[in-house]
Backbone bond lengths (Angstrom), bond angles and torsions (degrees), N, CA, C in turn:
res aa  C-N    CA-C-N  psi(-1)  N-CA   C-N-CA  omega(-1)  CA-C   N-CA-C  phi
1 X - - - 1.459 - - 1.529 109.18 -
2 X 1.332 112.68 128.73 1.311 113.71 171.55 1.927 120.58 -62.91
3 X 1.464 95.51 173.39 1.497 83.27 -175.52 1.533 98.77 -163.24
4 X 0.889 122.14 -178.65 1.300 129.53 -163.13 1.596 125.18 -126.03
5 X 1.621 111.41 25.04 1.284 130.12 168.17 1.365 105.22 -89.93
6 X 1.385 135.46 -60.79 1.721 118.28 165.72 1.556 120.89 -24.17
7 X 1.349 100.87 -48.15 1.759 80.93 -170.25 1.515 95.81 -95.50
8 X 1.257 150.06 -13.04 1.638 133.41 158.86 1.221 107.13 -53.00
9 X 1.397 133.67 -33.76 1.380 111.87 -159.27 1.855 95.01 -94.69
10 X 0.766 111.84 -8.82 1.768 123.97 -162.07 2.166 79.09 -74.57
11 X 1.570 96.04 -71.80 1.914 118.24 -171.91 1.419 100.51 -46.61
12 X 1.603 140.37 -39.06 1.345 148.42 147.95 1.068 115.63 -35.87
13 X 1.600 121.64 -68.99 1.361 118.86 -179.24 2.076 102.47 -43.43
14 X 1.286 95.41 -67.94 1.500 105.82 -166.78 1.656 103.35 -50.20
15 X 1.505 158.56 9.40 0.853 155.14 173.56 1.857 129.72 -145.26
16 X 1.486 86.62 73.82 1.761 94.18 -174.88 0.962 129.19 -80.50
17 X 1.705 101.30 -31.59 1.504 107.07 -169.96 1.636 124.41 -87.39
18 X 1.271 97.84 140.35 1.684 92.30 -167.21 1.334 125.53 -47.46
19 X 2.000 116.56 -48.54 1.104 95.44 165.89 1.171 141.17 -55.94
20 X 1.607 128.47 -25.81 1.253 137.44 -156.82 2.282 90.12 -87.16
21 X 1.003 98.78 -23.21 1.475 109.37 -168.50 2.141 95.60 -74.92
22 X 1.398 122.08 -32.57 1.167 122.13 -158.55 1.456 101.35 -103.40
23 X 1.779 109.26 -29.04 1.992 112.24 172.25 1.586 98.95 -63.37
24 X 1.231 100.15 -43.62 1.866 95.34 -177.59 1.407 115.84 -47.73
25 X 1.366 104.69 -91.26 1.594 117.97 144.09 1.508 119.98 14.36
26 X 1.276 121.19 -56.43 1.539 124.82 170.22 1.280 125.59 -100.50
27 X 1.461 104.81 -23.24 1.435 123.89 -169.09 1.751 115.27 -63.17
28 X 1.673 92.85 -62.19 1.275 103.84 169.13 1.342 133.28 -50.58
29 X 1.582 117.52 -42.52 0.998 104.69 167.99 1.961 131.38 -59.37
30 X 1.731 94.24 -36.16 1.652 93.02 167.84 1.195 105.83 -45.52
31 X 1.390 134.76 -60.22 1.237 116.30 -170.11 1.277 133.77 -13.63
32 X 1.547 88.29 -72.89 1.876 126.00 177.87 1.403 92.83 -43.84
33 X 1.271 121.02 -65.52 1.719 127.42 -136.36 1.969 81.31 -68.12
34 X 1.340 109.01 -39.88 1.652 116.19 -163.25 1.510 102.94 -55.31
35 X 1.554 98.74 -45.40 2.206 91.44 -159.41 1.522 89.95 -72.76
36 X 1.793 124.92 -43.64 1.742 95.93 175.32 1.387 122.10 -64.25
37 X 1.041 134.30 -22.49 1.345 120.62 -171.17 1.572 122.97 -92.56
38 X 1.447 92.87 4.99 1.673 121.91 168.44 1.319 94.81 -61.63
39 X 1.357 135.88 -75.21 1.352 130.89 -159.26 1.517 114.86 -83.60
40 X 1.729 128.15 1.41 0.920 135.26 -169.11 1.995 97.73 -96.95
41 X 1.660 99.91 -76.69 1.284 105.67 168.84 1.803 107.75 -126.35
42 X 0.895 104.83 105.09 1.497 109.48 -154.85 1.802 102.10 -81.55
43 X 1.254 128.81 3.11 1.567 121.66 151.97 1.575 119.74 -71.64
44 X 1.559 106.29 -24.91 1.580 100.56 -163.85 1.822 91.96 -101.32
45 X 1.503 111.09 -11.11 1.466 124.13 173.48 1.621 97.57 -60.09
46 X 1.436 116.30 -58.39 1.035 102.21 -143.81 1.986 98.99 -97.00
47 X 1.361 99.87 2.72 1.679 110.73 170.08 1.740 111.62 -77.34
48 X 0.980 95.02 -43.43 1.868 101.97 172.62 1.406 125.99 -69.58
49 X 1.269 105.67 -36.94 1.547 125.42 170.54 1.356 104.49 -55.28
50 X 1.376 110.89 -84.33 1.798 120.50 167.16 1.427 108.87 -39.14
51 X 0.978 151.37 -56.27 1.413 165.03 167.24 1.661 99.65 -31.73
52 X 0.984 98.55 -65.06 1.816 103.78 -172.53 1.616 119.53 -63.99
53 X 1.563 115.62 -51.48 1.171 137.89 146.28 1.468 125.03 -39.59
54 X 1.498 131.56 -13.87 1.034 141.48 145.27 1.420 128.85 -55.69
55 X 2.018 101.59 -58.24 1.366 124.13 -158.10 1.957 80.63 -60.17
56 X 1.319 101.80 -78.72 1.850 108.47 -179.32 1.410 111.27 -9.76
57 X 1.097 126.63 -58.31 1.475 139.93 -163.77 1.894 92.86 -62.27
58 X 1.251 87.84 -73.33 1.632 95.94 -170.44 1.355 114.58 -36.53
59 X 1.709 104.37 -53.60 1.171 104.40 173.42 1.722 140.32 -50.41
60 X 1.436 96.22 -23.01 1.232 116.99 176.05 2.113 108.54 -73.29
61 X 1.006 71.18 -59.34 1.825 87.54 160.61 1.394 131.17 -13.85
62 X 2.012 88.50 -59.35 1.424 68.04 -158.32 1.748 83.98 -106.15
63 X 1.620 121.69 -2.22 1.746 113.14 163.83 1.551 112.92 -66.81
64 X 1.237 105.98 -4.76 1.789 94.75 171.48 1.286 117.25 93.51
65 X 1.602 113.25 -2.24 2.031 110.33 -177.11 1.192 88.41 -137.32
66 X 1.495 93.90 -175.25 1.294 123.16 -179.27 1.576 115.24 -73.88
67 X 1.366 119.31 -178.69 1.035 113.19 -169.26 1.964 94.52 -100.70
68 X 0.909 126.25 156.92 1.888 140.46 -161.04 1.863 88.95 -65.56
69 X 1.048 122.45 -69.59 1.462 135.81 -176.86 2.020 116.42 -16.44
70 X 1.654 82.06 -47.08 1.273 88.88 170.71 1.350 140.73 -59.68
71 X 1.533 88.15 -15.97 1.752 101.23 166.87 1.459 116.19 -112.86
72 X 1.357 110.49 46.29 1.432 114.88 172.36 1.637 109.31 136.47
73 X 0.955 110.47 138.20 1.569 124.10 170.30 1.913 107.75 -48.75
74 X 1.476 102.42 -59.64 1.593 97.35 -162.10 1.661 99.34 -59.45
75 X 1.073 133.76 11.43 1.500 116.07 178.25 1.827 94.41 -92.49
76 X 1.302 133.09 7.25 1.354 135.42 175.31 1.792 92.40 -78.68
77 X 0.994 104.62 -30.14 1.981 97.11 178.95 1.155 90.48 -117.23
78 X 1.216 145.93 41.12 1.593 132.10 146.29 1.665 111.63 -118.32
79 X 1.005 123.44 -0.41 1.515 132.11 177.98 1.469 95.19 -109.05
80 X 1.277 149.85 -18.40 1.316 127.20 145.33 1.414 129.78 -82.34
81 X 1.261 103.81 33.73 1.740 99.58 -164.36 1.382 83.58 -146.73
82 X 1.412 128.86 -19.76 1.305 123.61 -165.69 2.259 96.50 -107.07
83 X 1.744 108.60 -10.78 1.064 112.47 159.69 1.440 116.85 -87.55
84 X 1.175 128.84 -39.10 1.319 116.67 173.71 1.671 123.59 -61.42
85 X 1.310 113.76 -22.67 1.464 116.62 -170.84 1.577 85.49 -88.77
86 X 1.145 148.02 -17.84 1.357 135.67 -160.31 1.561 97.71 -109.26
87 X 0.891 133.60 -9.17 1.814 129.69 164.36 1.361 105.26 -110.44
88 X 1.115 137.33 -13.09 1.782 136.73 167.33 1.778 94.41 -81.22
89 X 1.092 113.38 -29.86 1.887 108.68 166.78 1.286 114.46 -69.59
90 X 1.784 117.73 -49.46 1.328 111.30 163.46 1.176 138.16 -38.29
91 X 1.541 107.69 -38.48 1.427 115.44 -177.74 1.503 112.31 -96.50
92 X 1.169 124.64 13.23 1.151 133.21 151.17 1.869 109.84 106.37
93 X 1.383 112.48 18.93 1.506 121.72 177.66 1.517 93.46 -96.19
94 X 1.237 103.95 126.70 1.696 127.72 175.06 1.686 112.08 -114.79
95 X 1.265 87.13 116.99 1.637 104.86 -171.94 1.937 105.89 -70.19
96 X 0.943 113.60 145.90 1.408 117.15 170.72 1.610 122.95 -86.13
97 X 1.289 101.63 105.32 1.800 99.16 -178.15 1.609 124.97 -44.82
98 X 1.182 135.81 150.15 1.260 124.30 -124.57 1.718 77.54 -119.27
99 X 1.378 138.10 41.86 1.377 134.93 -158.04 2.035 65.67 -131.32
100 X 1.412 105.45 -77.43 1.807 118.49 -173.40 1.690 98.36 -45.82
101 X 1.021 105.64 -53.38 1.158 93.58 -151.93 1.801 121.38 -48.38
102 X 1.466 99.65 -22.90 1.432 116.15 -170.29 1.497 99.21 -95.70
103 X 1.205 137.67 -15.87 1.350 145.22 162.89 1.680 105.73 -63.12
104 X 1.504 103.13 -62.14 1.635 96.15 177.51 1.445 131.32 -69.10
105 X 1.568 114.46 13.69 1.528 117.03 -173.68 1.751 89.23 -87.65
């Protein structure tokens, strides 16, 4: 069964630097917050959207590559999954390495 640790650690490699690690971090979620608030009030939809889609860019900017996407579509669902585990770390939730984790079942 496939899985989705190859391409996190690939989207990891590609993102060291802190700032580019903290535009993500916020960025992505504008995204999200942007496509709902598209159909809610769709100026501040489409301000967050653009807004978020910026931070990414920049971030890319100033780490020196491209953005992950460019090498494939599925990194469009691996940069929100690879932002949520990186602000649930901020806040102090520590993920279990996937070596333990199969030890403690």
């Amino acid at each position: 069964m496939a899985t989705i640790e190859p391409y996190m650690e690939k989207y990891e490699h590609e993102h060291h630097n802190l700032a580019n690690r903290v535009l993500h971090a916020i960025g992505i979620p504008c995204i999200f917050a942007g496509i709902i608030l598209f159909f809610i009030v769709w100026q501040w939809g489409l301000v967050f959207f653009a807004g978020g889609w910026v931070m990414l860019f920049l971030g890319h900017r100033i780490e020196g590559n491209n953005p992950a996407f460019f090498q494939g579509p599925v990194y469009f669902l691996v940069g929100p999954v690879w932002a949520a585990r990186e602000i649930l770390e901020w806040f102090g939730v520590k993920r279990t390495p996937r070596a333990e984790a199969k030890t403690q079942s």
